[in-house]
N, C-alpha and C positions, 0 to 999 in steps of 0.2 A: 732579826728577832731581838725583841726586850723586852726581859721578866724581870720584876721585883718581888722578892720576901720578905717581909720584918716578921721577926719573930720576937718573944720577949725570951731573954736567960734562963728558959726551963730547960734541963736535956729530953724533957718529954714530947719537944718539940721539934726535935730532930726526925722524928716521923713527917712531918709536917715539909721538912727539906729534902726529906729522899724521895716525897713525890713530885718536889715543885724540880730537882733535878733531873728525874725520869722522865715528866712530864717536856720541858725543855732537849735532853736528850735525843727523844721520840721527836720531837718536831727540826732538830737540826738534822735527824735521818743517821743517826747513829747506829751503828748494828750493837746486838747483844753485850759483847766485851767492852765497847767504848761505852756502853751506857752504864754499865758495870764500875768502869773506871772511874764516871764522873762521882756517880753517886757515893761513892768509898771516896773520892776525894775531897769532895763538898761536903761530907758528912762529916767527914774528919776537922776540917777545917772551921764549918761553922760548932762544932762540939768546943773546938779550941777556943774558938770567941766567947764562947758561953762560958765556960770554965776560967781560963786563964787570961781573956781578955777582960770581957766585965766581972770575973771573983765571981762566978753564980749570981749574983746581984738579980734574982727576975725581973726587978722594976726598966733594967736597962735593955735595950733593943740589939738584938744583932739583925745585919740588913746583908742583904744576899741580891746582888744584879746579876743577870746572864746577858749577853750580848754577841749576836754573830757578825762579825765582819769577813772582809779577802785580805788576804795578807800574800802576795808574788802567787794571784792567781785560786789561790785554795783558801776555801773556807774554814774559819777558824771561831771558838767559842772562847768566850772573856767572862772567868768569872769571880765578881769581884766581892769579897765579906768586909765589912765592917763591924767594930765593937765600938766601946765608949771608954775600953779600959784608958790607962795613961799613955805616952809617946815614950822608948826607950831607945837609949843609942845603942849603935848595932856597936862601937866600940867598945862598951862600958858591959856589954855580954862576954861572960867566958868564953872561948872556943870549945862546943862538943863533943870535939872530935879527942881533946886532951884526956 
């Protein structure tokens, strides 16, 4: 399977990701909680793009791929968000945790 979404930086369009993830989901044969877990992690994730990756900016696209492969036999879901926001080093980030 491979699904694409572009959406533009509205959060109002994160409805729009929680069916394209369900929908996806439902077709990799996900039971109830795994399709639960996607949608709350996709949802989370592409909100983040929209927010924090493109600054709210609506003009800019966040893009959303799903993809199943095997991985040692078992099938497995890849899914990948893009923003437009800028590249930052993961060293130049404070540690969270502090």
């Amino acid at each position: 399977m491979n699904r694409h979404l572009k959406i533009d930086s509205d959060p109002a369009a994160i409805d729009r990701v929680e069916n394209f993830l369900h929908d996806a989901a439902v077709e990799a044969g996900f039971d109830e909680d795994q399709c639960g877990d996607l949608i709350i992690a996709g949802t989370e994730a592409a909100n983040n793009a929209i927010l924090h990756g493109n600054g709210g900016c609506i003009e800019l696209p966040v893009e959303l791929e799903i993809k199943t492969t095997k991985k040692s036999g078992k099938r497995c879901l890849i899914l990948a968000i893009d923003d437009k926001g800028s590249d930052f080093s993961e060293r130049e980030v404070a540690d969270p945790t502090l």
